[in-house]
C-alpha positions as CSV (number, residue, x, y, z in Angstrom):
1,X,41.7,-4.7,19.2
2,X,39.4,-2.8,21.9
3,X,40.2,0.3,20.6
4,X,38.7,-0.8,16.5
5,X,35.8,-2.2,17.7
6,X,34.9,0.6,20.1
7,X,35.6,2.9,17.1
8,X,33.6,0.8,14.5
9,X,30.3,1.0,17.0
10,X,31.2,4.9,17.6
11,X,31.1,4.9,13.5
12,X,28.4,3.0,12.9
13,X,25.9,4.6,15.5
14,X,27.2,8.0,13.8
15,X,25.9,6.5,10.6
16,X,22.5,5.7,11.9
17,X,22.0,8.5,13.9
18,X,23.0,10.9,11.0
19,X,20.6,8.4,8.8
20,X,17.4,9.4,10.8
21,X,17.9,12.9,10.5
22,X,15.5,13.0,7.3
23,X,12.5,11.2,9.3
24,X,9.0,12.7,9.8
25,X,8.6,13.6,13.0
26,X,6.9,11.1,15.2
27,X,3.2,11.3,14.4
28,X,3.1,13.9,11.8
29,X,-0.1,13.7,10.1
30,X,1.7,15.4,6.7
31,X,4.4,12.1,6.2
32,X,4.7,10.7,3.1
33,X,3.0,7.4,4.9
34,X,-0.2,9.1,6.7
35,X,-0.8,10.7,3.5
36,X,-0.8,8.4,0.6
37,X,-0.7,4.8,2.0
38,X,-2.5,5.2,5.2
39,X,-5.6,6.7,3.3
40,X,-5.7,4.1,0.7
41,X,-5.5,1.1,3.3
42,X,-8.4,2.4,5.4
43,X,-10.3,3.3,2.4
44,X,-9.9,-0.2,0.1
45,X,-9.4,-2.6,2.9
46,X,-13.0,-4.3,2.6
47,X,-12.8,-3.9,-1.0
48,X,-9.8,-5.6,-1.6
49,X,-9.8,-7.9,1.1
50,X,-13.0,-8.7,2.6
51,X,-11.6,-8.4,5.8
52,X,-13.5,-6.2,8.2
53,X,-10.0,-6.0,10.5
54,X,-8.0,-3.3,9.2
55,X,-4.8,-4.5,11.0
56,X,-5.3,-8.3,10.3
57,X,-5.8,-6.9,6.4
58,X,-2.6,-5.3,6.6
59,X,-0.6,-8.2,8.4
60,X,-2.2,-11.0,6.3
61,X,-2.9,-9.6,2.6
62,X,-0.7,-6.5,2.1
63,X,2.3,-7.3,4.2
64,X,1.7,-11.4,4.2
65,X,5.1,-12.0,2.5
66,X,7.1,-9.5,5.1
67,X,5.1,-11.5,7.8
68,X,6.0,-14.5,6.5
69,X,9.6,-13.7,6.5
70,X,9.6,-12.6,10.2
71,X,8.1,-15.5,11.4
72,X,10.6,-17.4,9.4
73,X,13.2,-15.7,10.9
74,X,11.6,-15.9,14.6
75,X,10.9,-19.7,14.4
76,X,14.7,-20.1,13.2
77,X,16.1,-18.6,16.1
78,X,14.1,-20.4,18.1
79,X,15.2,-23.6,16.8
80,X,18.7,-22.8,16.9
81,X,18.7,-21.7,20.2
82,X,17.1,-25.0,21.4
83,X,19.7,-27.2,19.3
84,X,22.6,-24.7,21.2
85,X,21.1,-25.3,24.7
86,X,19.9,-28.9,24.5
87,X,21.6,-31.3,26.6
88,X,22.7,-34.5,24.5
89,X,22.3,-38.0,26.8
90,X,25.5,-40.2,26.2
């Protein structure tokens, strides 16, 4: 039983490794990201937003639903992992 699961985790980290061979390099100013949605967030983000903050812009109006969901996601961990380690009084 050892021997699968060490094998599935060999397989799988194969998989993601082999998945990340098609990044940008780290930084590279000529990614698909620094060079079409970087330029339009930095130049439309008191336009669109009226939000002086480029990052609060980005976390709050263009990425509010992702945000959302994470802190969904956070706060539900949280509360399961106080129901799991609560004591119960008899």
């Amino acid at each position: 039983m050892k021997r699968i699961a060490l094998i599935a985790v060999f397989l799988t980290g194969a998989l993601l490794i082999y998945g990340t061979v098609d990044f940008p390099d780290w930084g590279d100013p000529e990614s698909p990201a620094s060079r079409h949605v970087s330029p339009r967030y930095i130049e439309k983000t008191v336009e669109e937003t009226a939000t002086p903050n480029m990052v609060t812009s980005v976390l709050a109006d263009y990425r509010g639903y992702d945000t959302l969901g994470e802190t969904t996601v956070i706060f539900t961990a949280g509360i399961a992992c106080i129901l799991l380690i609560r004591r119960l009084s008899k």
